[in-house]
N, C-alpha and C positions, 0 to 999 in steps of 0.2 A: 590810178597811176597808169601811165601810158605806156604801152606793151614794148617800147624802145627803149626805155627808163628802168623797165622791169629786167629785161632782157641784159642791161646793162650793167643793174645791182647784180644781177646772179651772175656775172662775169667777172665782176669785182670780186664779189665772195671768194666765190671757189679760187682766185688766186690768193688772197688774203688766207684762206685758207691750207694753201700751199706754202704759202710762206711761212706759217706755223709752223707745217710740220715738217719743213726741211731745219727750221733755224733748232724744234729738238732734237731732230737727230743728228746734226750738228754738236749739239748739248752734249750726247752719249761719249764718240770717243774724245771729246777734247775735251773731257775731263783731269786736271793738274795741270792743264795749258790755260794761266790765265786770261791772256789775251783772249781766246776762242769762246773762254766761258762768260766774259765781260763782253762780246759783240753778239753772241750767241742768244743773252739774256736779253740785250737792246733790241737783238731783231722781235723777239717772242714778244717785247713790250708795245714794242710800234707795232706788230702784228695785233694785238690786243686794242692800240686805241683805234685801229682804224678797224675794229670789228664795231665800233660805237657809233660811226658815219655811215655805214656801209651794211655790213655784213648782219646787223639787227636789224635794219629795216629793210632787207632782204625776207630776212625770215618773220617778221613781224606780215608783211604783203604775202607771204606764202601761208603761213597759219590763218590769215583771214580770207584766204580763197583768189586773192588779187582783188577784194574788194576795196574801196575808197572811206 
């Protein structure tokens, strides 16, 4: 994989990754505010499928050394 592509997924990650964990802590206090818990739960979701495009073949290229 090509070191601008790598550079790229691991860019992507760690924001996907951010998005994570803002959308749970989010999660915390809006607790008995349904609105916040029903967009809160959408973002962790979409956070979730875009770890399936991105953020696993991030780490899939990092556990095999950035080999091909």
């Amino acid at each position: 994989m090509d070191s601008q592509v790598k550079a790229q997924l691991q860019e992507m990650k760690s924001k996907i990754d951010r998005i994570e964990k803002l959308a749970g802590e989010l999660n915390e206090p809006g607790q008995g505010i349904p609105v916040v818990e029903k967009n809160a739960q959408i973002l962790l979701c979409t956070a979730c499928v875009l770890k399936f495009g991105i953020a696993d073949i991030a780490d899939i290229d990092a556990a095999q050394g950035g080999k091909q």
